[in-house]
N, C-alpha and C positions, 0 to 999 in steps of 0.2 A: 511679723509678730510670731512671738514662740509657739508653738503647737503645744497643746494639750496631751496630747495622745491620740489614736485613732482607737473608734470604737462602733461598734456594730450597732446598728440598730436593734431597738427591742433589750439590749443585754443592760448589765447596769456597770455603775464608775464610780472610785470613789475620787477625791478633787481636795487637797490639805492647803491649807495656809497657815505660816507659822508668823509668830513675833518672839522679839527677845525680849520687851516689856513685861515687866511683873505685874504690873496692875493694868489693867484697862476691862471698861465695860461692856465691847461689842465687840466681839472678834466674828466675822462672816464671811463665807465663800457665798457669791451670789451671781446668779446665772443669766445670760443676756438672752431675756427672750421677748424677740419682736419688738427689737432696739432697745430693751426698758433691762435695765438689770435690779432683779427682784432678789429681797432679801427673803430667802426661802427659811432658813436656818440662823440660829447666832449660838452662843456660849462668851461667857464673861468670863474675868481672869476666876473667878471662884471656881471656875466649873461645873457651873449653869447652862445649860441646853434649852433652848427654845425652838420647837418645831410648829411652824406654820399649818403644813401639811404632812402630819407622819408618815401618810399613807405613801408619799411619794419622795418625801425628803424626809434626812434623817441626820444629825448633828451629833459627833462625836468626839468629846475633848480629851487632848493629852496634854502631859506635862512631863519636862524634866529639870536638870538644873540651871540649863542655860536658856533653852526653848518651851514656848507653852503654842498649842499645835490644834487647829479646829477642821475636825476631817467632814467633808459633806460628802453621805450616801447618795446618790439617785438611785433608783430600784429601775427605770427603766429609761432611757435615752432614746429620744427622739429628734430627727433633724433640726425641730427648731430651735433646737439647744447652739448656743452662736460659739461665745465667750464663757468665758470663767474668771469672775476680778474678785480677790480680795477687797475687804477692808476693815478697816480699822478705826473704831470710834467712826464710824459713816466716812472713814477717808478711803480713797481708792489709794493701792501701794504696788497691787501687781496682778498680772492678767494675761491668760493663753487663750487661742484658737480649740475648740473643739472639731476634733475631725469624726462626723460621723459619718458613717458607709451602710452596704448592703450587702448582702452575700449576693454574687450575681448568679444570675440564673445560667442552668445547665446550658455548652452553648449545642443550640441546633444546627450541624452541618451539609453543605448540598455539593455537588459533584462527584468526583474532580470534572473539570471543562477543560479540554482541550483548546488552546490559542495559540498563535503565532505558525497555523499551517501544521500543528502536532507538535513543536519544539518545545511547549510547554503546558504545565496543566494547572490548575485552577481550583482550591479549593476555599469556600465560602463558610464561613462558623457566624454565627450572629449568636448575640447574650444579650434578653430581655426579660426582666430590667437589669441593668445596674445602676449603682449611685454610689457619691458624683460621677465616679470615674470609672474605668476600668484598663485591664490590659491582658493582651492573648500572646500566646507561644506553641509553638508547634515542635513535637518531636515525632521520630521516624524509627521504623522499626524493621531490619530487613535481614531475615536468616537468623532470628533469633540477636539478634546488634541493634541495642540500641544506642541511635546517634543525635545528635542535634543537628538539625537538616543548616544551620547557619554556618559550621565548621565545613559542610562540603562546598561551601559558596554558591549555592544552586537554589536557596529559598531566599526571597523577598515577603514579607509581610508588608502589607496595609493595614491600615486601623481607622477607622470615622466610627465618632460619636455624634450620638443623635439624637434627639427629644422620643422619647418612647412612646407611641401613639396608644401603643396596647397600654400601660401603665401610666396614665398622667404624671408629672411630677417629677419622672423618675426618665431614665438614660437607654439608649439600645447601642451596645456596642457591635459594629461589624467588622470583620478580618477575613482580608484576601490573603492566602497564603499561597505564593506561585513559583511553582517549582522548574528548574528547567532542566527537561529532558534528554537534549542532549550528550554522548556517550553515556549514557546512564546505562548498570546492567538491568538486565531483564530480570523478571522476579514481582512478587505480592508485597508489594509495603503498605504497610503499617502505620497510619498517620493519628498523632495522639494531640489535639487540638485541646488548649488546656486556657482558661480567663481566669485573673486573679485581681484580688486589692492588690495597687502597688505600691505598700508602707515600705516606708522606709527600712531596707536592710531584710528586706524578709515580703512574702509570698503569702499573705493572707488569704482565707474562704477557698482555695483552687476550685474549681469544678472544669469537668473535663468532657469531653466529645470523641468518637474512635470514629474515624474510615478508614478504606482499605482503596487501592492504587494498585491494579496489574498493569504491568508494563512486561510486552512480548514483542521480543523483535521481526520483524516481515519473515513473511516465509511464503511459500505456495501451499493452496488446501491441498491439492494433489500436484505434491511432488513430480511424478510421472509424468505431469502438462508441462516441462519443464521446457519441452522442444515440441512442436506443432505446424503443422502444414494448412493455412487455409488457401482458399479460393473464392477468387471477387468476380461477378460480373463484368463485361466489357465497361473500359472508361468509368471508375467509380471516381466521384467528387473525393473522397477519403474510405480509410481503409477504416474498421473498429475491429476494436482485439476486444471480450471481454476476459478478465484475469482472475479467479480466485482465491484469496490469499487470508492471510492470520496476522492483523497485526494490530495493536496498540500502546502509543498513539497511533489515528494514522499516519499512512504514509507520505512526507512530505519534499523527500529527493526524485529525480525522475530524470533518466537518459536514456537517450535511444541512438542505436548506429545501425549501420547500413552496408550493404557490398552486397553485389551481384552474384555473388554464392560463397560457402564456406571457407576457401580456400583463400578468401582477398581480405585483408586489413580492412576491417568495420570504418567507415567515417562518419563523426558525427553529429546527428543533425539538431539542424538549429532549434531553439526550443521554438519557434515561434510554426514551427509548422507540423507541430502537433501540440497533441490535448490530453488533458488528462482529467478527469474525474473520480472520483473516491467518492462509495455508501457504503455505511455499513448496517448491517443487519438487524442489527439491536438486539442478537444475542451475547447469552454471558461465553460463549465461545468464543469472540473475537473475532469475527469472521465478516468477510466484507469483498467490495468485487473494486479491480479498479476497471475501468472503461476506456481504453487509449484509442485517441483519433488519429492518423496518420495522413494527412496531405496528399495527394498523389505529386503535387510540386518536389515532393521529397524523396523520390526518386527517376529515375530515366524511362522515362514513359515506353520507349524502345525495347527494353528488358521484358520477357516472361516472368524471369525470378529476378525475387528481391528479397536478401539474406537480412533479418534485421535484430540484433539483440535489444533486450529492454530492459532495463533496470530500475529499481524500486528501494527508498531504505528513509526507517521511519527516523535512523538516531539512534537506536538504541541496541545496545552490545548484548549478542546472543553466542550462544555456543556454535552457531554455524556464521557465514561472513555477515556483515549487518542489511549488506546490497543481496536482492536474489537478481538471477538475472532469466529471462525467458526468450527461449529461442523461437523465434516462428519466420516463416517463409512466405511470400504474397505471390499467390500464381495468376497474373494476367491471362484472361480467357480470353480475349480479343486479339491475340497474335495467333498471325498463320502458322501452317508449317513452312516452310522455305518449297517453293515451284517444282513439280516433279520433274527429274532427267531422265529420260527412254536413252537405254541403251541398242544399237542395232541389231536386228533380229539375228540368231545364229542356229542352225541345226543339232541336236544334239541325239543319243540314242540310235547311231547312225544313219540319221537326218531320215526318223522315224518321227521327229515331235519338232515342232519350231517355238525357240524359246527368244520372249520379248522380259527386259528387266526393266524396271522403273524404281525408282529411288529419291525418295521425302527426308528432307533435316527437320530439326527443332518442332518433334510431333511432341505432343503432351496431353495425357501419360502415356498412352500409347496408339497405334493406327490399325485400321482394318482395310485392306485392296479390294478394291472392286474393278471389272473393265466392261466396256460397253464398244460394240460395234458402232463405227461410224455409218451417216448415211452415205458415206461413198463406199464403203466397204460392201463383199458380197458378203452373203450370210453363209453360216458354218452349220455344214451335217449333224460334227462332231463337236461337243461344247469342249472349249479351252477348261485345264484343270490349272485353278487360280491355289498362290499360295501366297501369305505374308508370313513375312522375318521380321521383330521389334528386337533391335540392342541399342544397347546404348551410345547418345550419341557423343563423338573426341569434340566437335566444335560449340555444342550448347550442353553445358554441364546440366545436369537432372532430367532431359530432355531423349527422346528416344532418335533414333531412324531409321524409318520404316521403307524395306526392300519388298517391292510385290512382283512378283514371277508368273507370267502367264503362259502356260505349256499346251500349242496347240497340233492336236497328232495331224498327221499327213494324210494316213490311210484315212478312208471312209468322208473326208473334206475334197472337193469337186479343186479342181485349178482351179487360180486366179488369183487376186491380189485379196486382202483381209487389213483391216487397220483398225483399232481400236483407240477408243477413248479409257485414259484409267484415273479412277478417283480416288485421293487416300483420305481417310476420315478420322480424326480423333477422336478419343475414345473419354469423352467430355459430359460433364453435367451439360443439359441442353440450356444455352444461352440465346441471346437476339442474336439471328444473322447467322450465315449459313459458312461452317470452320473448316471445310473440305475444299483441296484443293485438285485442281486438273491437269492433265496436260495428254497429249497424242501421241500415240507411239509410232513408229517408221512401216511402212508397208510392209507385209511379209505378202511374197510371191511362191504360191504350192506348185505353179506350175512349173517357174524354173527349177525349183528346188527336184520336180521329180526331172527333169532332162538330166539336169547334172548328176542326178544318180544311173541313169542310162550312160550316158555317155562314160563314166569313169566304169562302167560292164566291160561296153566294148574295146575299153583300151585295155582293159588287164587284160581279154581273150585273146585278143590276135598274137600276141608273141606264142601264146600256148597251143595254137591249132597249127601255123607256121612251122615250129620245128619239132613236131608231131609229122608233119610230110614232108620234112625233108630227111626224117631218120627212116621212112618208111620206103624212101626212093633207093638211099644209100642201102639197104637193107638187098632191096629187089636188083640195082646192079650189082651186086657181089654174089649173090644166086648166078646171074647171067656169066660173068665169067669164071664160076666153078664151073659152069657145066661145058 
């Protein structure tokens, strides 16, 4: 059926019907209301007007040479207004649809929400009432550009219409508008959520909604945490990193590699043995922690260090790369150092001091010597002066080895034999179980040590008192025959 026109509630309309007859008695436009179409108004070919109801209807006749024309006022249009039918001497000849509407109301917006893991965001507008109908669009605003978010192929709208609980009668219209975030730049956009009549050819009543969308690509809150040393107790079930960082949406990428220190090709590990957690804060800073679980499955249980990068990235295109990456190191406490080796005792100081050396691999961070008399050993007048050396170790990268030198003097220590036990100790947060390891060192003998100094006396001396008398004989025969 043809349409009338669209028209607002509350407003008024006016509704013509023409004939090309010169004479007739009832020319009417008459209005269908509540199935019944009532003769509100008439005028006759003289141009005679009859109002039922001036107050609300109103009848106005025109004439020219070929048409005679009978206009009906309404002052105010209300839904139950259906149809509009001519007629003519009581006959029906022609007849449109009235489209009435509403201005819809202001829509109310909530979010954005983040869905799909952070890939995309969610913004919610409802408009109550409208009537019958309604329709919403959304534009974007970003750096001062405005765009229509449908040309960057990244907005989906929804639309459901609904019976209006708050306004009986009348319509609630709601619109999901969902954006997706992917390469998107970073930046404050501008969301301009806008409901309208949708007459034909044109954008009746608009009324509009504004929020606003930051989107910031991952980063670290502090920069400087970028590289990190922790340390676990012996045998943990899993490692936890907590991470500080700046992003919105969040963060929804997540990689982690691995290698036994700096210098070896990361490889990496499978997702399923680690975790990841994301909260955020709920300030307008952006700011939020992630919480990574790490397997102990996921590396070599045998290893001290475990070298591991970790990477993060929400999607979205920032002036620095979109991934951050965090370095950190996992130091197993539960590994020894490698068995001390006693070197055998040797004299040094010309075999004034008796020196015993021992030497520890893979200490961490560093070791401290100690030695202790065995109970076979006899005890010492004079205490041994203990010394440790820590460098670095060629066989376990990050890791020390610890050289302990025990210097025990000769003078003022009785003969006999002396043996020590020596301990090297890590220089450790105190964990379960005891981190120090032992080992015995070779007997050192004071008494041979002082013969062998005697006896290498009396080999220098003898050649030097020897020919000392025999220059002294030669001397005394050549006296005897000068004379």
């Amino acid at each position: 059926m043809i349409p009338c026109g669209f028209f607002e509630e509350g407003t008024g309309l006016a509704f013509n019907c023409y004939t090309s007859r010169r004479t007739f008695g009832r020319l009417s436009p008459r209005i269908e209301i509540n199935q019944i179409f009532e003769e509100l108004s008439y005028c006759d070919s003289n141009g005679t007007c009859h109002d039922n109801d001036p107050s609300r209807y109103r009848a106005i006749y025109a004439s020219s040479t070929d048409k005679k024309n009978v206009t009906l006022l309404i002052k105010t249009v209300t839904r139950d207004l259906k149809k509009v039918r001519c007629y003519l001497d009581d006959l029906p000849y022609s007849e449109c649809v009235l489209a009435i509407y509403i201005a819809p109301a202001k829509p109310i917006c909530s979010g954005p929400e983040f869905v799909e893991d952070g890939r995309a965001a969610i913004v919610t507008c409802s408009s109550d009432p409208v009537y019958p109908t309604a329709r919403c669009e959304v534009m974007i605003s970003y750096e001062t550009v405005r765009r229509n978010v449908r040309e960057q192929d990244r907005m989906s709208i929804v639309q459901n219409l609904t019976d209006s609980e708050q306004y009986p009668g009348n319509k609630k219209l709601t619109c999901r508008f969902k954006v997706q975030l992917t390469d998107i730049v970073e930046g404050l956009y501008q969301l301009d959520a806008q409901v309208y009549v949708p007459v034909p050819g044109q954008k009746t009543n608009i009324t509009k909604a504004h929020t606003s969308l930051e989107l910031k690509a991952i980063t670290l809150e502090n920069p400087d945490r970028g590289s990190r040393q922790i340390t676990v107790t012996p045998k943990p079930q899993e490692l936890k990193v907590n991470i500080s960082v700046i992003s919105n949406p969040p963060p929804n990428s997540f990689s982690l590699a691995v290698s036994h220190d700096e210098s070896q090709t990361p490889v990496i590990v499978p997702s399923h043995l680690f975790s990841v957690q994301y909260s955020s804060r709920g300030d307008t800073d952006l700011k939020g922690t992630i919480e990574l679980s790490v397997l102990t499955a996921a590396v070599t249980v045998h290893e001290r260090f475990n070298y591991f990068i970790f990477s993060a990235s929400n999607g979205v295109v920032g002036s620095r790369p979109t991934a951050f990456k965090i370095k950190f190191t996992w130091i197993r406490l539960d590994v020894l150092p490698t068995q001390p080796t006693c070197d055998a005792p040797v004299f040094v100081d010309e075999g004034a001091t008796a020196l015993i050396t021992c030497t520890a691999d893979r200490v961490y961070p560093s070791g401290v010597c100690s030695f202790e008399l065995t109970a076979h050993s006899q005890s010492v007048d004079v205490p041994p002066y203990i010394r440790t050396r820590n460098n670095d170790s060629t066989a376990y990268l990050g890791q020390q080895t610890v050289t302990c030198e025990l210097r025990l003097p000769v003078a003022g220590n009785r003969a006999g034999e002396y043996q020590f036990q020596v301990e090297i100790t890590p220089n450790i947060i105190p964990v379960t179980g005891n981190q120090s390891v032992f080992a015995t060192t070779p007997t050192v003998n004071l008494a041979n040590a002082t013969l062998q100094g005697h006896k290498s006396w009396k080999i220098s001396l003898l050649p030097v008192v020897g020919g000392a008398v025999l220059i002294l004989i030669m001397i005394i025969v050549a006296l005897i025959v000068s004379l």
